[in-house]
C-alpha positions in Angstrom: 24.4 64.8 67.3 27.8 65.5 68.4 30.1 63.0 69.9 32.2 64.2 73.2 35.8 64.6 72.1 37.9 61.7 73.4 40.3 62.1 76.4 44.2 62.8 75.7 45.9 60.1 77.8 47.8 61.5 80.6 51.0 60.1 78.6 50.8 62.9 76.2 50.1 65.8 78.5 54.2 65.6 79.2 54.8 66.3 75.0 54.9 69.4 73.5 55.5 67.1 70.3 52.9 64.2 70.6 54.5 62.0 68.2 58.2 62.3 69.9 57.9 60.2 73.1 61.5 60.7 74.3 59.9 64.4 74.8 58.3 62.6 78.1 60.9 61.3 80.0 63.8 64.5 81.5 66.8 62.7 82.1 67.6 64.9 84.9 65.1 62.2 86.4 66.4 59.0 84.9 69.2 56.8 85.7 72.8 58.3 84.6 73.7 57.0 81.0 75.9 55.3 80.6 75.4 54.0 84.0 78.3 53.9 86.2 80.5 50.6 87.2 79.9 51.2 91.1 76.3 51.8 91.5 76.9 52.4 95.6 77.7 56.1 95.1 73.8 56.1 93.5 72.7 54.4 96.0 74.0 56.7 98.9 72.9 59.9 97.1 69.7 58.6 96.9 69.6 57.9 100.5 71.4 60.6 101.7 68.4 62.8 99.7 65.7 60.9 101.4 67.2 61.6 104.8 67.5 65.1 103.8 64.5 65.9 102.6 61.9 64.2 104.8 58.6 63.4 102.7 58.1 60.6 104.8 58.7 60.0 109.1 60.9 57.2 108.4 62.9 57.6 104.9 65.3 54.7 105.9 62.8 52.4 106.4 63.6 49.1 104.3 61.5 46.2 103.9 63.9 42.9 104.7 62.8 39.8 103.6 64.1 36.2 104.9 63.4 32.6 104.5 62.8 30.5 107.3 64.3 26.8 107.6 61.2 25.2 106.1 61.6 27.7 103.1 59.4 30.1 103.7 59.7 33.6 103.3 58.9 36.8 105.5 59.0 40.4 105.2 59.0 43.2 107.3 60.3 46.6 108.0 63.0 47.7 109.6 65.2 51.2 109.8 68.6 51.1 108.1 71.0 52.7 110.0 74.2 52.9 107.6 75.1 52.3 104.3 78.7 51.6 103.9 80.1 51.6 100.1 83.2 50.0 100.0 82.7 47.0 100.6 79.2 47.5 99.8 77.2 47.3 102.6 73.6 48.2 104.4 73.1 47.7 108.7 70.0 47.6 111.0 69.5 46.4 114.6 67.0 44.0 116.3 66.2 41.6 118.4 68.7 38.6 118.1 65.5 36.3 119.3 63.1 37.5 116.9 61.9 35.6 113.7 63.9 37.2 111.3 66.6 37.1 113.6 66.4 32.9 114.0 65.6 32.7 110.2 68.9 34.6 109.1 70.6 31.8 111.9 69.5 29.4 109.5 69.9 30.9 106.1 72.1 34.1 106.4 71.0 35.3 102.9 68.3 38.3 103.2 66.8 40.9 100.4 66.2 44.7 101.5 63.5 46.9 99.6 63.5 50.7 100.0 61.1 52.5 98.4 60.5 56.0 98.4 56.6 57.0 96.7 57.6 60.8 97.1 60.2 60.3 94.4 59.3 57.4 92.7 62.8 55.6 93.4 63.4 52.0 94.6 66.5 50.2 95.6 66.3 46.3 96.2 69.5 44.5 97.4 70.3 41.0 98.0 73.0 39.1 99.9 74.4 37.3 102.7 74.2 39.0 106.1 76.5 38.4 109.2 76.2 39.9 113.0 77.9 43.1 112.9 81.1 43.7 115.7 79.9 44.1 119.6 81.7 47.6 120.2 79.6 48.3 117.0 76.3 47.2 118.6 77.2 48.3 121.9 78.4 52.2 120.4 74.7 52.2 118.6 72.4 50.9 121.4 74.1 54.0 123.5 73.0 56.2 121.0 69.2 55.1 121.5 66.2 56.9 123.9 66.5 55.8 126.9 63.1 54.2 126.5 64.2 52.1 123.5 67.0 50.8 125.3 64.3 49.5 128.1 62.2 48.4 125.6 64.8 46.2 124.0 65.2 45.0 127.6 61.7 43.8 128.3 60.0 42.6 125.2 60.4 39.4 124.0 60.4 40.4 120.3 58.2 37.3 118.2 56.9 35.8 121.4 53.4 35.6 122.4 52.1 37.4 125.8 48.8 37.3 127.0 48.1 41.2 126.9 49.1 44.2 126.6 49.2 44.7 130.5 51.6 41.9 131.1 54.0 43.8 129.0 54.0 46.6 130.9 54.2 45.1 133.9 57.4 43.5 132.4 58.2 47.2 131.6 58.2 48.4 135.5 59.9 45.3 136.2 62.8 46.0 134.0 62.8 49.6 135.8 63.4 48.3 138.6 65.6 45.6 137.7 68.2 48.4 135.8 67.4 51.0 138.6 66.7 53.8 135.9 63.1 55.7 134.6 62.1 56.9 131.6 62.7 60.8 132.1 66.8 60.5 132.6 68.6 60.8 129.2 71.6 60.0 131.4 70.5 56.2 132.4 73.2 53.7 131.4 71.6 51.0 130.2 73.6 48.2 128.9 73.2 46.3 125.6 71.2 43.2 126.3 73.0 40.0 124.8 70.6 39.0 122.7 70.2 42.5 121.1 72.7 43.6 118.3 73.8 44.3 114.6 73.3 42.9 111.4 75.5 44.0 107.7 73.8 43.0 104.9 76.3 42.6 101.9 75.3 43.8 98.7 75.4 40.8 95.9 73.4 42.5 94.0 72.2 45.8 93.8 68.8 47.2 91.3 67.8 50.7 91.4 64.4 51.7 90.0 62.6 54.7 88.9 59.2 55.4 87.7 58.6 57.2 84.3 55.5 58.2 82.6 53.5 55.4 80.7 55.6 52.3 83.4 57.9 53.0 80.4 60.0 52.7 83.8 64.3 52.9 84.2 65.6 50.0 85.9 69.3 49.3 86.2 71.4 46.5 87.9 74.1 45.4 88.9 
C-alpha cells in the first residue's frame, strides 16, 4: 500500500528555498525599514492609492467607533473625506443629531479603521475629535448631489419612523419646503444646522499589512 504524499502548506509555495523563510515575504510589500518618524506621508500614499485604484465602490470608507456616556461603544462606517498631514488629521460629515454624533458630545475621543482586503493594508487611528469650521461644512455640503443635500434635510438620522413611507412623504415635504426637485444640479440648498464636519486628530497612528503565514508587519506610532 502506498500512502498519498502529504500536502506542501501554502507557506512554502512562496520559497524557492524552503528552509529560508525570509524568501517569502518581498519587501516591496512590507512596511519601509527603518520606518520613518512621520508615518502620515504612509498613510496618505496608501490612501491616495486606494482612491486611485478602485477595487472597492467606496475605498475611503472607515469604520469609526465611539463610546457613548454609559461607556458603551459603537461602530459604524462612514466616508472620509480628507486626510490632512500636518497637523495630522482625518474628516467626515454627518448628522450632528445622530448617535455617534451625541456620543462624541459626550466623549470627543473616537477610533477610525480603514481596511482595504484588495491589498491587505489597514490603518487604525485614535484621537480626540472636534466640529470642523462652518465655511468648511458649508464649502463641502455644496459640493454634494443635490439629493444628498435633501436627504440631509429630511431624515432624522438615529431616530425611529414608523415606515419607510413616512419618510418619503417627509422627502416631498422638504421639496416643497426648499422649492427645488431632484433633477436641478443647480438647486441651492442650504446646510441644515445640525449637519456639519468633524477632524479627527491622529494620537496615534498603526498601519498593518498582511504577509504569508499572519507572520504579519505591523508598525506604530
Amino acid at each position: 500500500m502506498t500512502s498519498s504524499p502529504r500536502p506542501v502548506p501554502d507557506i512554502l509555495l512562496y520559497m524557492s528555498d524552503p528552509t529560508d523563510p525570509t524568501e517569502i515575504y518581498d519587501p516591496e510589500e512590507l512596511l519601509p525599514e527603518p520606518l520613518p518618524l512621520d508615518p502620515m506621508p504612509l498613510v496618505t500614499a496608501w490612501f491616495n492609492q486606494a482612491i486611485e485604484r478602485q477595487h472597492q465602490p467606496n475605498p475611503n470608507a472607515v469604520t469609526l467607533a465611539t463610546i457613548d456616556p454609559t461607556g458603551l461603544p459603537s461602530a459604524r462606517v462612514v466616508l472620509c473625506k480628507q486626510i490632512e498631514p500636518d497637523p495630522a488629521c482625518f474628516v467626515f460629515y454627518t448628522n450632528k443629531q445622530s448617535r455617534k454624533s451625541r456620543a462624541l458630545a459626550e466623549n470627543p475621543n473616537a477610533a477610525l479603521v480603514f481596511h482595504w482586503d484588495h491589498a491587505e493594508r489597514q490603518i487604525r487611528v485614535e484621537g480626540p475629535v472636534t466640529h470642523t469650521s462652518d465655511a468648511e461644512s458649508d464649502e463641502y455640503f455644496a459640493s454634494r448631489a443635490v439629493e444628498s443635500r435633501i436627504g440631509a434635510w429630511a431624515s432624522d438620522q438615529s431616530e425611529p419612523i414608523d415606515s419607510r413611507e413616512d419618510l418619503i412623504l417627509k422627502v416631498g415635504a422638504t421639496l416643497a419646503k426648499l422649492g427645488v426637485q431632484f433633477d436641478d444640479p443647480d438647486a441651492i440648498i442650504p446646510r441644515p444646522p445640525h449637519w456639519g464636519g468633524y477632524r479627527l486628530w491622529a494620537r496615534r497612528i498603526e498601519c498593518w499589512i498582511c504577509a504569508p503565514g499572519r507572520i504579519h508587519e505591523r508598525a506604530r506610532w
